[in-house]
Each structure stands twice: as structure tokens, then as C-alpha cells.
LOKOL-143226 format. One record per residue: residue number from 1; residue in one letter; x, y, z of N, C-alpha, C in turn. Coordinates in nm, 3 decimals, decimal comma. Layout:
r torkol NUM	pator A	npx X	npy Y	npz Z	capx X	capy Y	capz Z	cpx X	cpy Y	cpz Z
...
! end
This chain:
r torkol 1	pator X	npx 18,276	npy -5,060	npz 11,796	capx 18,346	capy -5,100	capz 11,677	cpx 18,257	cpy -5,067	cpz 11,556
r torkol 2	pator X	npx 18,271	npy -5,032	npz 11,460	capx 18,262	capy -4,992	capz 11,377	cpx 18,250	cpy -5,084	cpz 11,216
r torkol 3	pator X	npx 18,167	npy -5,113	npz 11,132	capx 18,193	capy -5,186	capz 11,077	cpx 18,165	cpy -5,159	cpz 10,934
r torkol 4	pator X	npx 18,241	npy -5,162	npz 10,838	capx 18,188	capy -5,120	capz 10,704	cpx 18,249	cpy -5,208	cpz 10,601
r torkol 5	pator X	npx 18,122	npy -5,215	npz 10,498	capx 18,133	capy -5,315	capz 10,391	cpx 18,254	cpy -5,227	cpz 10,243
r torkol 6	pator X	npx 18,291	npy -5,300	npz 10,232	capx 18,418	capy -5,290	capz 10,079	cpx 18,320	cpy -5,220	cpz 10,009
r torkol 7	pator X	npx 18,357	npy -5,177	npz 9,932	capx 18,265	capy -5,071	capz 9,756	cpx 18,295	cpy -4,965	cpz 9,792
r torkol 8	pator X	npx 18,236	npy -4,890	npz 9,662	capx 18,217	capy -4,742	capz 9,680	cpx 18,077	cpy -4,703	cpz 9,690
r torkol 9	pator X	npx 18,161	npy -4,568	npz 9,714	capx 18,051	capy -4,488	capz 9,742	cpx 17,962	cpy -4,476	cpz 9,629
r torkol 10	pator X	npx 17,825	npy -4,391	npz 9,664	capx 17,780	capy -4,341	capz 9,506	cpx 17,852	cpy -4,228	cpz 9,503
r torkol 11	pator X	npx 17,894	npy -4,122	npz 9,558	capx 17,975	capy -3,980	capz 9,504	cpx 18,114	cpy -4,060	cpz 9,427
r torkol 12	pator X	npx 18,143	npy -4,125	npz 9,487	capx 18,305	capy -4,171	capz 9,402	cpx 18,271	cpy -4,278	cpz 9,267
r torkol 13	pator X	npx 18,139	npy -4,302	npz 9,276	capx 18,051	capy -4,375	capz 9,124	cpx 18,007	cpy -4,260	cpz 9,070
r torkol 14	pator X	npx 17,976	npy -4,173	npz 9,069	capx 17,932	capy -4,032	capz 8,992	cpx 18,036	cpy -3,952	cpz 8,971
r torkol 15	pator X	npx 18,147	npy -3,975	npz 9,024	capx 18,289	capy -3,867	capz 9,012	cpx 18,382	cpy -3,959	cpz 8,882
r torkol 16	pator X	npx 18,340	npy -4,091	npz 8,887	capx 18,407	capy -4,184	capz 8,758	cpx 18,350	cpy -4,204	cpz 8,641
r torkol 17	pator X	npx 18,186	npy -4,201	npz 8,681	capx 18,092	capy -4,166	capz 8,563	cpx 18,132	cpy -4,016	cpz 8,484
r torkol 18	pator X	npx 18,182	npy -3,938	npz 8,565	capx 18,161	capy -3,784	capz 8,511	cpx 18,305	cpy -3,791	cpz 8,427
r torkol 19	pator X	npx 18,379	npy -3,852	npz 8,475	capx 18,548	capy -3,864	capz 8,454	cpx 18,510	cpy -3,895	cpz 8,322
r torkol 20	pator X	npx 18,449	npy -4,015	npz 8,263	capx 18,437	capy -4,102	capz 8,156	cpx 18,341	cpy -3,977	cpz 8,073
r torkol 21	pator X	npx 18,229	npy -3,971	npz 8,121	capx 18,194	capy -3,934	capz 8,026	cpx 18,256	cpy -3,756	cpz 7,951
r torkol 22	pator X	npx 18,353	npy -3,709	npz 8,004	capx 18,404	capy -3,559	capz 7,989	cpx 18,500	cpy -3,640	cpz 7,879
r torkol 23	pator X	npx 18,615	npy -3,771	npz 7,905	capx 18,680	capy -3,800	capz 7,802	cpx 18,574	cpy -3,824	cpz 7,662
r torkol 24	pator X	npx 18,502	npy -3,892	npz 7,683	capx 18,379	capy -3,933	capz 7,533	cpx 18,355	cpy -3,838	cpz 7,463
r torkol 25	pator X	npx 18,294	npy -3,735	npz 7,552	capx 18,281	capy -3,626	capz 7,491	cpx 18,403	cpy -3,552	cpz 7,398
r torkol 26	pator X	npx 18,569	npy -3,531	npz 7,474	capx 18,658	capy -3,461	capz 7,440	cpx 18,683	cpy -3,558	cpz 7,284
r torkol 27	pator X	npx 18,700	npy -3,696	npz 7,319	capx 18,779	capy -3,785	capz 7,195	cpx 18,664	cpy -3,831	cpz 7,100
r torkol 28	pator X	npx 18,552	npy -3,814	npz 7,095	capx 18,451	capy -3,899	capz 6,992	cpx 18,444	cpy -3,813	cpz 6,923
r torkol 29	pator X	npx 18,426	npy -3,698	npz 6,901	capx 18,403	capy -3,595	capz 6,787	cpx 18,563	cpy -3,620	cpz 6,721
r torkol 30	pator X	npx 18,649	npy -3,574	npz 6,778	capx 18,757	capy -3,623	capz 6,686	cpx 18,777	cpy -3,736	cpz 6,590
r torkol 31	pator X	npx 18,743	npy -3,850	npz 6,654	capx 18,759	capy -4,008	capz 6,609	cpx 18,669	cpy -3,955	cpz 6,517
r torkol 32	pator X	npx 18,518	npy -3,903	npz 6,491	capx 18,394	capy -3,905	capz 6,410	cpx 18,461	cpy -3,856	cpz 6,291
r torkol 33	pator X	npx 18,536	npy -3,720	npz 6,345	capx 18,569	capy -3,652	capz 6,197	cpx 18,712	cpy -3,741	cpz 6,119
r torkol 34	pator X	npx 18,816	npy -3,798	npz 6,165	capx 18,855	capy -3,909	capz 6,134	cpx 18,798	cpy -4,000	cpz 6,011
r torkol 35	pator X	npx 18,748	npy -4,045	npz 6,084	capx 18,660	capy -4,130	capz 5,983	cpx 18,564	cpy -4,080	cpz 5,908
r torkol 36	pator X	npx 18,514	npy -3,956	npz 5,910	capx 18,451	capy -3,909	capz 5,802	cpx 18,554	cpy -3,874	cpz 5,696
r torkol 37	pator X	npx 18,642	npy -3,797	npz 5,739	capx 18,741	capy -3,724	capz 5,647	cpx 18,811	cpy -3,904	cpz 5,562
r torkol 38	pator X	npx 18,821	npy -4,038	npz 5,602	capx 18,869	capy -4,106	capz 5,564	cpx 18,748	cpy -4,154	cpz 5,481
r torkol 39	pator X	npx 18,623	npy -4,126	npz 5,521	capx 18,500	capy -4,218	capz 5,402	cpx 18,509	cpy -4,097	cpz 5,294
r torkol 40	pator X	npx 18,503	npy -3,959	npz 5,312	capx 18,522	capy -3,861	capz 5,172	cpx 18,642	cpy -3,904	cpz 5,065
r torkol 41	pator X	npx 18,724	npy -3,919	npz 5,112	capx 18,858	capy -3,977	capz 5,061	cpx 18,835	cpy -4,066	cpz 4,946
r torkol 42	pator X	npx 18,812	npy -4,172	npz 5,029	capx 18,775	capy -4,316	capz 4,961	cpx 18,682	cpy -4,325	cpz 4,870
r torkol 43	pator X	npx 18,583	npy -4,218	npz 4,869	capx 18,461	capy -4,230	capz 4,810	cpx 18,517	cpy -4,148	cpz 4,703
r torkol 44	pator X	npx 18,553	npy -3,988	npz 4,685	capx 18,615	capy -3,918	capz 4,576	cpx 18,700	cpy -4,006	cpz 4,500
r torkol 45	pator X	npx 18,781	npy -4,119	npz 4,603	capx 18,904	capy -4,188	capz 4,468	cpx 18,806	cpy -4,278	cpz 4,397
r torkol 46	pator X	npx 18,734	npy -4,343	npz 4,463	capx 18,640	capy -4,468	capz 4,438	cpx 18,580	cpy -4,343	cpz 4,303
r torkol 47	pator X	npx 18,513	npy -4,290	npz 4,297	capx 18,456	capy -4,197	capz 4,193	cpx 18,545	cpy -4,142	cpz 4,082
r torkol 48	pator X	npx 18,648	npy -4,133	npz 4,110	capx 18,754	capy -4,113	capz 4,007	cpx 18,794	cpy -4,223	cpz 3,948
r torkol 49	pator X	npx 18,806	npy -4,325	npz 4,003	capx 18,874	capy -4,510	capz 3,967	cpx 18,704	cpy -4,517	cpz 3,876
r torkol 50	pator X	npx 18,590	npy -4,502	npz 3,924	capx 18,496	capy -4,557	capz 3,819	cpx 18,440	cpy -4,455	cpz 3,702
r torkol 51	pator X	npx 18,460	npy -4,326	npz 3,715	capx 18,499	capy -4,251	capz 3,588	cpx 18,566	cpy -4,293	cpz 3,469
r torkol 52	pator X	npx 18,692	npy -4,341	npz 3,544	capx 18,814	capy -4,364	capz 3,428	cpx 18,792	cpy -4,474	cpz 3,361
r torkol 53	pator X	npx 18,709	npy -4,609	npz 3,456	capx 18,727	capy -4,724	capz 3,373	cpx 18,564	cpy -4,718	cpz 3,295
r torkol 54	pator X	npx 18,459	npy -4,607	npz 3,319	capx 18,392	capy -4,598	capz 3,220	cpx 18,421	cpy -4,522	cpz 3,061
r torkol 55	pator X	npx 18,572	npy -4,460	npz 3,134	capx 18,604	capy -4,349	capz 2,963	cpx 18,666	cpy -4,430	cpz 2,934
r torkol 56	pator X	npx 18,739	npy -4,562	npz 2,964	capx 18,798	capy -4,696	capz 2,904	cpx 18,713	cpy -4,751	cpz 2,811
r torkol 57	pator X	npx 18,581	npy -4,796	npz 2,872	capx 18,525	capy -4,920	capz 2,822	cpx 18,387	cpy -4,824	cpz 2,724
r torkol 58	pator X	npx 18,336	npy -4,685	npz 2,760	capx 18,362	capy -4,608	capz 2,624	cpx 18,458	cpy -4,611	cpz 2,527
r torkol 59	pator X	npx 18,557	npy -4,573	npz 2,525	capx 18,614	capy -4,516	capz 2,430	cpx 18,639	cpy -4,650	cpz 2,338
r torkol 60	pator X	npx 18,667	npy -4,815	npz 2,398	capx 18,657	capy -4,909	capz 2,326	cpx 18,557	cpy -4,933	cpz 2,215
r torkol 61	pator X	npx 18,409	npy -4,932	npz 2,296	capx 18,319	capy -4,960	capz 2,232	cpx 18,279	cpy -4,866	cpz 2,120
r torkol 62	pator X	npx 18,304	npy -4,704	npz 2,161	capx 18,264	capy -4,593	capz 2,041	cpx 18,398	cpy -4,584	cpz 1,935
r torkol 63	pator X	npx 18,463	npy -4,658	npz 1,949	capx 18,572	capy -4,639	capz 1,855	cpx 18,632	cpy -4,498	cpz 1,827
r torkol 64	pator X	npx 18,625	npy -4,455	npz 1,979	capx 18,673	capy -4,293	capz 1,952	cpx 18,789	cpy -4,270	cpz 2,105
r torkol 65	pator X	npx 18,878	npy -4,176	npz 2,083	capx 18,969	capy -4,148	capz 2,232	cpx 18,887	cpy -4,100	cpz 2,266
r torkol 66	pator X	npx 18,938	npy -4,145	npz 2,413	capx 18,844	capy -3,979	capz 2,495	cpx 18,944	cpy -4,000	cpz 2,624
r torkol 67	pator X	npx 18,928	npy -3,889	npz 2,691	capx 19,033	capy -3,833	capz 2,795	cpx 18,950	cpy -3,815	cpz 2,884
r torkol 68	pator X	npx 19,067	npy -3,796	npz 2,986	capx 18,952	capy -3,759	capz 3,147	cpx 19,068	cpy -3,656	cpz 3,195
r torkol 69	pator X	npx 19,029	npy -3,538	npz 3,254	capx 19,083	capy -3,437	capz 3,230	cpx 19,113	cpy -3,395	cpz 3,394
r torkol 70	pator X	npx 19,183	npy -3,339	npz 3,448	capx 19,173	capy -3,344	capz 3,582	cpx 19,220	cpy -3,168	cpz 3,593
r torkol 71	pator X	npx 19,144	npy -3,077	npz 3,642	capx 19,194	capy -2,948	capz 3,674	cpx 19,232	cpy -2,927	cpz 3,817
r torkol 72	pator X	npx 19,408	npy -2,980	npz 3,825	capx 19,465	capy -3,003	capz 4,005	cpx 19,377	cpy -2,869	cpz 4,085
r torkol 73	pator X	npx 19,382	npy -2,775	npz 4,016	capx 19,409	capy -2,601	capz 4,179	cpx 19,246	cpy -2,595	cpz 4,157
r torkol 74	pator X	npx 19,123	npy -2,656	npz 4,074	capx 18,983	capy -2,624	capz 4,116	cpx 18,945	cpy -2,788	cpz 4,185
r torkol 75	pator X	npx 18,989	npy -2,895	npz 4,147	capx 19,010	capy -3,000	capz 4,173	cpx 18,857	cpy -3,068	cpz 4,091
r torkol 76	pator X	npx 18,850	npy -3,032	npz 3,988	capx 18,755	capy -3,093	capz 3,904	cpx 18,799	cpy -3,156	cpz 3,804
r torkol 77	pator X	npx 18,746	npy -3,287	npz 3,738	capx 18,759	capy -3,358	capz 3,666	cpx 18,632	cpy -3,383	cpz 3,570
r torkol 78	pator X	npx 18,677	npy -3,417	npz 3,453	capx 18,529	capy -3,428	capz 3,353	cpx 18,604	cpy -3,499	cpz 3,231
r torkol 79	pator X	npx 18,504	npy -3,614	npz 3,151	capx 18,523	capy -3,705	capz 3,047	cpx 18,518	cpy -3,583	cpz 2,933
r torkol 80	pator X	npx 18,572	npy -3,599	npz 2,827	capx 18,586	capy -3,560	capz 2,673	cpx 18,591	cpy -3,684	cpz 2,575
r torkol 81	pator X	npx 18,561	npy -3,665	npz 2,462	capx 18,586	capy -3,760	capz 2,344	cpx 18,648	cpy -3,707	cpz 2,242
r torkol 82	pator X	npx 18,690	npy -3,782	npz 2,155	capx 18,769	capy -3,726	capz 2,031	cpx 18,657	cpy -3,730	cpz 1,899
r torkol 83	pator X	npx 18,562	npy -3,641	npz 1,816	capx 18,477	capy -3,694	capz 1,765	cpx 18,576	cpy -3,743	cpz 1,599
r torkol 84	pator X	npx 18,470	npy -3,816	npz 1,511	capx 18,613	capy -3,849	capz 1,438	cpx 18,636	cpy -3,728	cpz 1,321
r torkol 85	pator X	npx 18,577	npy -3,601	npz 1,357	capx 18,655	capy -3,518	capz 1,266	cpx 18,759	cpy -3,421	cpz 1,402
r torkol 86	pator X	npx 18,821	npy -3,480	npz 1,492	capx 18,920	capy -3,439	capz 1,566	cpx 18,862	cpy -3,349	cpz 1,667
r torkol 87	pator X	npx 18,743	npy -3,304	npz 1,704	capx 18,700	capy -3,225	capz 1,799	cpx 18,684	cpy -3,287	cpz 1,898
r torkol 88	pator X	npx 18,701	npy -3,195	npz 2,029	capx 18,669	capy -3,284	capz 2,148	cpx 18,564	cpy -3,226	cpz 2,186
r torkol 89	pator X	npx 18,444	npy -3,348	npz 2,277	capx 18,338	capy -3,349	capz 2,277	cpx 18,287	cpy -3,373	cpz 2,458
r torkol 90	pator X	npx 18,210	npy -3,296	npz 2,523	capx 18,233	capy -3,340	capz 2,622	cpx 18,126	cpy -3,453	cpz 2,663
r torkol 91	pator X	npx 18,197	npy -3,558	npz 2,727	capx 18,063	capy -3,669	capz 2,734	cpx 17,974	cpy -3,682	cpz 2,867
r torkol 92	pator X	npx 17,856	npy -3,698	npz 2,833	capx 17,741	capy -3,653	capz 2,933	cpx 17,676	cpy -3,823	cpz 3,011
r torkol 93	pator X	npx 17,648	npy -3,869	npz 2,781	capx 17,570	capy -4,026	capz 2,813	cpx 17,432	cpy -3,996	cpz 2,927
r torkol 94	pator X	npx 17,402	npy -3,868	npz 3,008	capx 17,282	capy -3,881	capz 3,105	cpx 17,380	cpy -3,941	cpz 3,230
r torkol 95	pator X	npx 17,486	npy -4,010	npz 3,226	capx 17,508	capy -3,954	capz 3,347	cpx 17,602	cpy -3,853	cpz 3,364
r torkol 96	pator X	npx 17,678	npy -3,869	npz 3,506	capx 17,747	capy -3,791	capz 3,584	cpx 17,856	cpy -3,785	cpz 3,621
r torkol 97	pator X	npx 17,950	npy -3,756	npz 3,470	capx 18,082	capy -3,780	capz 3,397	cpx 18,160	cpy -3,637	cpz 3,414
r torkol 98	pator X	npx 18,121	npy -3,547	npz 3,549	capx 18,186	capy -3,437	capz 3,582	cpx 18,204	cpy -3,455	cpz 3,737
r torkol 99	pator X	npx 18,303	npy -3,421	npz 3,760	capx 18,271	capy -3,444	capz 3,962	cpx 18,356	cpy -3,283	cpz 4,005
r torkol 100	pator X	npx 18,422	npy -3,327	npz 4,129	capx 18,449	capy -3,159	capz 4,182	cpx 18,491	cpy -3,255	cpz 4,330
r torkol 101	pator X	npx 18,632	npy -3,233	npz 4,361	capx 18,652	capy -3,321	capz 4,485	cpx 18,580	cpy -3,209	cpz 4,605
r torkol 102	pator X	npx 18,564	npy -3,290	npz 4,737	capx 18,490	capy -3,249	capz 4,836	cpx 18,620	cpy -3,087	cpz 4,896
r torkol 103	pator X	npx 18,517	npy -3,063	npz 4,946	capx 18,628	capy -2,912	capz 4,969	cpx 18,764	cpy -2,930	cpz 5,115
r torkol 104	pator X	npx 18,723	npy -3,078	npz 5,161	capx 18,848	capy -3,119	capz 5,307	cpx 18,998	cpy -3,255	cpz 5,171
r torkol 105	pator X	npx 18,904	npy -3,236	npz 5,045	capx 18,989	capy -3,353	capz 4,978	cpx 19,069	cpy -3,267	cpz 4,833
r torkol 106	pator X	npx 19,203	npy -3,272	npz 4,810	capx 19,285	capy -3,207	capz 4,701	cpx 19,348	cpy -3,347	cpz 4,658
r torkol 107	pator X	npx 19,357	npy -3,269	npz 4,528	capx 19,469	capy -3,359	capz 4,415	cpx 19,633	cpy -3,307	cpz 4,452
r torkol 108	pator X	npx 19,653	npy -3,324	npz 4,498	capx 19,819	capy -3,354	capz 4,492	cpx 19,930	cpy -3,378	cpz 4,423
r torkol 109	pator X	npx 19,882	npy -3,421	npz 4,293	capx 20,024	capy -3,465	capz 4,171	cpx 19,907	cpy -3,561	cpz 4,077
r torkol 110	pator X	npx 19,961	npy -3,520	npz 3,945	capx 19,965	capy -3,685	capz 3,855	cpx 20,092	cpy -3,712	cpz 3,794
r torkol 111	pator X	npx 20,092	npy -3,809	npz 3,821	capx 20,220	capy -3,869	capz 3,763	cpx 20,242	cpy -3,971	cpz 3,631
r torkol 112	pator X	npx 20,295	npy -3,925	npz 3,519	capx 20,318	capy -3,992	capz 3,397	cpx 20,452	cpy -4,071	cpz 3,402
r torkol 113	pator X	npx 20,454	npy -4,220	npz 3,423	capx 20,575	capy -4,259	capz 3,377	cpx 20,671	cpy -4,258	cpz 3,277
r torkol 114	pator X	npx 20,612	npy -4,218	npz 3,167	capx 20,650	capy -4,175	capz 3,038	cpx 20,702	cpy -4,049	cpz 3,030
r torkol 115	pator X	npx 20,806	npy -4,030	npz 2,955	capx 20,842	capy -3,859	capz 2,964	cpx 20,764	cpy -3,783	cpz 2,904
r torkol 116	pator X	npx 20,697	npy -3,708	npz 2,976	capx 20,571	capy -3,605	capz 2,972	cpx 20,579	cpy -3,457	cpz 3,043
r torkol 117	pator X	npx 20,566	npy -3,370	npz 2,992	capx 20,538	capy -3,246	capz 3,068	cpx 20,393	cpy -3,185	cpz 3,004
r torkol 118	pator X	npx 20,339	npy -3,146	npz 3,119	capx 20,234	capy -3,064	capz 3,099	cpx 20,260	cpy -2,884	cpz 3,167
r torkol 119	pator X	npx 20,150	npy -2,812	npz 3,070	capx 20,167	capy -2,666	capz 3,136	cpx 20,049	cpy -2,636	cpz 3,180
r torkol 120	pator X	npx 20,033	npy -2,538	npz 3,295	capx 19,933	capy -2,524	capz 3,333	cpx 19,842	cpy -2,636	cpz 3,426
r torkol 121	pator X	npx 19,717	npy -2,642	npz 3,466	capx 19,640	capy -2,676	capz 3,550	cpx 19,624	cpy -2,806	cpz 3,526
r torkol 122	pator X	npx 19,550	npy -2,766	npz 3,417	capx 19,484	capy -2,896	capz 3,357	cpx 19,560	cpy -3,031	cpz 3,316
r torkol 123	pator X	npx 19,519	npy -3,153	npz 3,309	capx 19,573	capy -3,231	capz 3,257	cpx 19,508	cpy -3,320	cpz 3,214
r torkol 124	pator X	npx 19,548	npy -3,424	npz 3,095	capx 19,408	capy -3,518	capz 3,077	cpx 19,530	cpy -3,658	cpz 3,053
r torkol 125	pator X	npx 19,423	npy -3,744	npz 3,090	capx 19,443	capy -3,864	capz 3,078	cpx 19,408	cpy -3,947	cpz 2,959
r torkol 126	pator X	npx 19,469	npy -4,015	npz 2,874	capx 19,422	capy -4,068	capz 2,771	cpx 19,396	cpy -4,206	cpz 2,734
r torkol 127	pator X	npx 19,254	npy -4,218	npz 2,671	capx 19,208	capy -4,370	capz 2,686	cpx 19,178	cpy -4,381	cpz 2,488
r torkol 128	pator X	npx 19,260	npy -4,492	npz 2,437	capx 19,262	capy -4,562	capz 2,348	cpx 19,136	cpy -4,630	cpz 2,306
r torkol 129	pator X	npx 19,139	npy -4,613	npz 2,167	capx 19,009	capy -4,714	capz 2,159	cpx 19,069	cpy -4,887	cpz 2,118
r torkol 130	pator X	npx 19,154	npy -4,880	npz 2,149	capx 19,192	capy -5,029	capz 2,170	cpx 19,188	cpy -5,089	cpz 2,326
r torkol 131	pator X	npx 19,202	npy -5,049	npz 2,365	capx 19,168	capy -5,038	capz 2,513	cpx 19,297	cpy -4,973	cpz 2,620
r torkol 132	pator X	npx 19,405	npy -4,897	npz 2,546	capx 19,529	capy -4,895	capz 2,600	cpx 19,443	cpy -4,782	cpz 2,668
r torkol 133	pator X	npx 19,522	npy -4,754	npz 2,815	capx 19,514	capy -4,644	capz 2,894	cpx 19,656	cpy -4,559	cpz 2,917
r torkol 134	pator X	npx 19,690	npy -4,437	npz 2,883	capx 19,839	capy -4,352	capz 2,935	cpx 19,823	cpy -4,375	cpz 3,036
r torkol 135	pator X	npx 19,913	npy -4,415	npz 3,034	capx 20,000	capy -4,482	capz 3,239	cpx 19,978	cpy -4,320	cpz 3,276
r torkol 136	pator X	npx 19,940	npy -4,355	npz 3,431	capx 19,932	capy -4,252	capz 3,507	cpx 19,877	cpy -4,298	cpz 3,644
r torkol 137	pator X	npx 19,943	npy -4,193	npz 3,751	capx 19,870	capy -4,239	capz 3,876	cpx 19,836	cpy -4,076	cpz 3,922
r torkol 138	pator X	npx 19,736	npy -4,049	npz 3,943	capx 19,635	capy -3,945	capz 3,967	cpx 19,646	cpy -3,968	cpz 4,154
r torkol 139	pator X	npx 19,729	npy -3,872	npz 4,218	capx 19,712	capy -3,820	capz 4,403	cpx 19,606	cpy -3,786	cpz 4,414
r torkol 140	pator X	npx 19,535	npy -3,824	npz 4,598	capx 19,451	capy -3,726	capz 4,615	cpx 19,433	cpy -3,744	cpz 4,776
r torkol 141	pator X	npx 19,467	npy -3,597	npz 4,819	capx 19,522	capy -3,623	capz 4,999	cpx 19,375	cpy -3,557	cpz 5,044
r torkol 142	pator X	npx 19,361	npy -3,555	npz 5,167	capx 19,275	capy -3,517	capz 5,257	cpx 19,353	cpy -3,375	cpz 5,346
r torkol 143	pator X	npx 19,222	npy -3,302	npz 5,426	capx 19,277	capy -3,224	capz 5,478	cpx 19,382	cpy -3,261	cpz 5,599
r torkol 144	pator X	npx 19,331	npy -3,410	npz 5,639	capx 19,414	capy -3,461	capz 5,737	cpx 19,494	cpy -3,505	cpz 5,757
r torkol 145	pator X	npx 19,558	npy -3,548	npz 5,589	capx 19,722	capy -3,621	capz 5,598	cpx 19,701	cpy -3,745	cpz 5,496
r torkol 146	pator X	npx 19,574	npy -3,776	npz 5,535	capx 19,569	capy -3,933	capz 5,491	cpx 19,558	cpy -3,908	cpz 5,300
r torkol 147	pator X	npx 19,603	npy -4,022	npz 5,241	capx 19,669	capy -4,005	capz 5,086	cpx 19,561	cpy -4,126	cpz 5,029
r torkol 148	pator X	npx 19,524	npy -4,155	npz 4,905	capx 19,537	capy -4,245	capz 4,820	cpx 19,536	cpy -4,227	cpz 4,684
r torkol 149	pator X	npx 19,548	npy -4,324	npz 4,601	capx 19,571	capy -4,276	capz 4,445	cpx 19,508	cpy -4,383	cpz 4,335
r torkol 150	pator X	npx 19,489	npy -4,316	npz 4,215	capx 19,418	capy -4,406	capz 4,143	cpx 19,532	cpy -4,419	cpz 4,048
r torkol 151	pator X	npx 19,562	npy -4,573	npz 3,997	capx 19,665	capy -4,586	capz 3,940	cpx 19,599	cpy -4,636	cpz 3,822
r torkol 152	pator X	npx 19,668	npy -4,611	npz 3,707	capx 19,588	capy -4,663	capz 3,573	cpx 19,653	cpy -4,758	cpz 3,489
r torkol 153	pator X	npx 19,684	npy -4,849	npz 3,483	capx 19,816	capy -4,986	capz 3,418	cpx 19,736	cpy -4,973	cpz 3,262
r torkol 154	pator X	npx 19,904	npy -4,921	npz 3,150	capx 19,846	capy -4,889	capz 3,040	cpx 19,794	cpy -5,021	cpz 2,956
r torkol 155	pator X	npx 19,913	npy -5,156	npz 2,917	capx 19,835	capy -5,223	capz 2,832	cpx 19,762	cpy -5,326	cpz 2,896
r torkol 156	pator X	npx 19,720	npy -5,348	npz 3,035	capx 19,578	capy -5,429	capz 3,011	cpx 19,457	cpy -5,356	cpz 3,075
r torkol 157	pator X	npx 19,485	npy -5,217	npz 3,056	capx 19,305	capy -5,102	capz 3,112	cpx 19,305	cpy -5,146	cpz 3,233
r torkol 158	pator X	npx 19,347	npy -5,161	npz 3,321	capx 19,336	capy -5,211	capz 3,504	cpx 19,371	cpy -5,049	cpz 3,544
r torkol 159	pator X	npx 19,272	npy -5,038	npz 3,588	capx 19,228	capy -4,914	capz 3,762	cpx 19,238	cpy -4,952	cpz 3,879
r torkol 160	pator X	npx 19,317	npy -4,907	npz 3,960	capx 19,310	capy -4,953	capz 4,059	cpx 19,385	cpy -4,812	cpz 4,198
r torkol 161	pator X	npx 19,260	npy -4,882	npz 4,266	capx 19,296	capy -4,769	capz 4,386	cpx 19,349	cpy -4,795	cpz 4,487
r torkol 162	pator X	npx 19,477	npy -4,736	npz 4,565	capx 19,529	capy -4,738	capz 4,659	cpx 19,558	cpy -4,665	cpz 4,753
r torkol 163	pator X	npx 19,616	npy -4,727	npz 4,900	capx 19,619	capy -4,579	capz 4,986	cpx 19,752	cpy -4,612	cpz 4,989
r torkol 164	pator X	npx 19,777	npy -4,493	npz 5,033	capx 19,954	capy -4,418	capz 5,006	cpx 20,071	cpy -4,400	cpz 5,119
r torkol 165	pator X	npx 20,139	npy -4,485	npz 5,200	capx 20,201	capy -4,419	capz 5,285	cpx 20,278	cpy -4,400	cpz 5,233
r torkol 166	pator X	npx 20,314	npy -4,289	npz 5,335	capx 20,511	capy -4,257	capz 5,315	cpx 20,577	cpy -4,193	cpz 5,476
! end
């Protein structure tokens, strides 16, 4: 008679180890880029949302407009001012009031609730020196699908960023 204990083997423990680790391998690089492509995202809007509410709380304090300008098809954005003999000025301050979205992240639309047409690329956003902001919500998708947007609420200067389904 013959007698053998329940378990496995080690070949059928090394054939489940190998199983597991071939899926880890196939699905973790995916999941990685996932979530990278979702921290670029967040971080470009997050950088656009604190741009805008510094050309806000400029343009209050210098008693001058200034705009934030968004070029959709290079996907760069940069602050301007209005100086007060009507020229626009581009603002520096030492910092880093120009950006350039990441090359997996595009602008997608801005949208003016107000009846507005623009021509061409460019577009700017306009900040009051009272503190009003032109309503606008500024898209910005990923290469992967995923959306969010920076929305700008004109009379109380509120920025605010959101993600987008549809």
C-alpha cells in the first residue's frame, strides 16, 4: 500500500510561481504607465489652475489686466500684462509664468460662456484688475482618454480644477 501526504509538489509550486509572475510582468508596466499618464495630467492642470490664479491676484494688486494666453496646436501657455500706456507686456516676476504641456498631454477646447469667437490658435484669458476673471473653462486630455479642466468662475476669481467624464 502505498501512502501519500495531500500538497503539492515543488514542480506544480514553480509552474504557479512562473504563472504569476509572467502575468506581473504582462499587467504592471501597463497599470505604471496609467498612472503616470494620470499624475502628468493632474500636474499640467494643477500648473495651469496656479498660473491663472497668480495672473488674478497680480493683475489686482498691479492695477493692470493681464491675460493668460493659451496656444491650443503648440500647447503653450504664458502670462501678459496690459502696461498702462496699452502695451502688452510679458510677465516674468523671476518666476515661471510660461509652461508647454507634456508631449502624452493636449488642450482640447476653451470654452467661453459668453458669446465669443476667436481666430486662429491662440487665445487669452482675461483677468481684471478688480478681480473679475472672463468665464472660461480651458480642456486638457491625455494621450490615454483621461480629461480634466480648469474652470475659471468670473465674479468671485475661483479656479478650480476638475476631471471630466463623458
Amino acid at each position: 500500500m502505498q501512502w501519500r501526504q495531500g500538497g503539492f509538489t515543488l514542480v506544480e509550486l514553480a509552474v504557479i510561481i512562473l504563472i504569476i509572475a509572467a502575468c506581473v510582468t504582462v499587467v504592471f508596466p501597463k497599470f505604471s504607465n496609467v498612472l503616470l499618464d494620470q499624475q502628468r495630467l493632474k500636474s499640467s492642470v494643477s500648473k495651469i489652475a496656479s498660473i491663472a490664479e497668480y495672473a488674478r491676484q497680480r493683475a489686482v494688486s498691479t492695477h493692470l489686466t493681464h491675460q493668460l494666453h493659451f496656444n491650443i496646436e503648440q500647447g503653450t501657455y504664458w502670462v501678459t500684462a496690459h502696461t498702462p500706456d496699452g502695451r502688452l507686456m510679458p510677465m516674468t516676476d523671476g518666476l515661471n509664468l510660461k509652461g508647454r504641456l507634456p508631449e502624452d498631454i493636449r488642450f482640447y477646447g476653451i470654452d467661453f460662456p459668453d458669446i465669443r469667437t476667436d481666430s486662429g490658435d491662440v487665445v487669452a484669458i482675461e483677468f481684471s484688475p478688480q478681480g473679475w476673471i472672463e468665464p472660461a473653462t480651458v480642456y486638457v486630455a491625455s494621450s490615454q482618454g483621461r480629461k480634466m479642466s480648469v474652470v475659471m468662475h468670473e465674479m468671485l476669481g475661483y479656479i478650480e480644477t476638475l476631471e471630466v467624464f463623458e
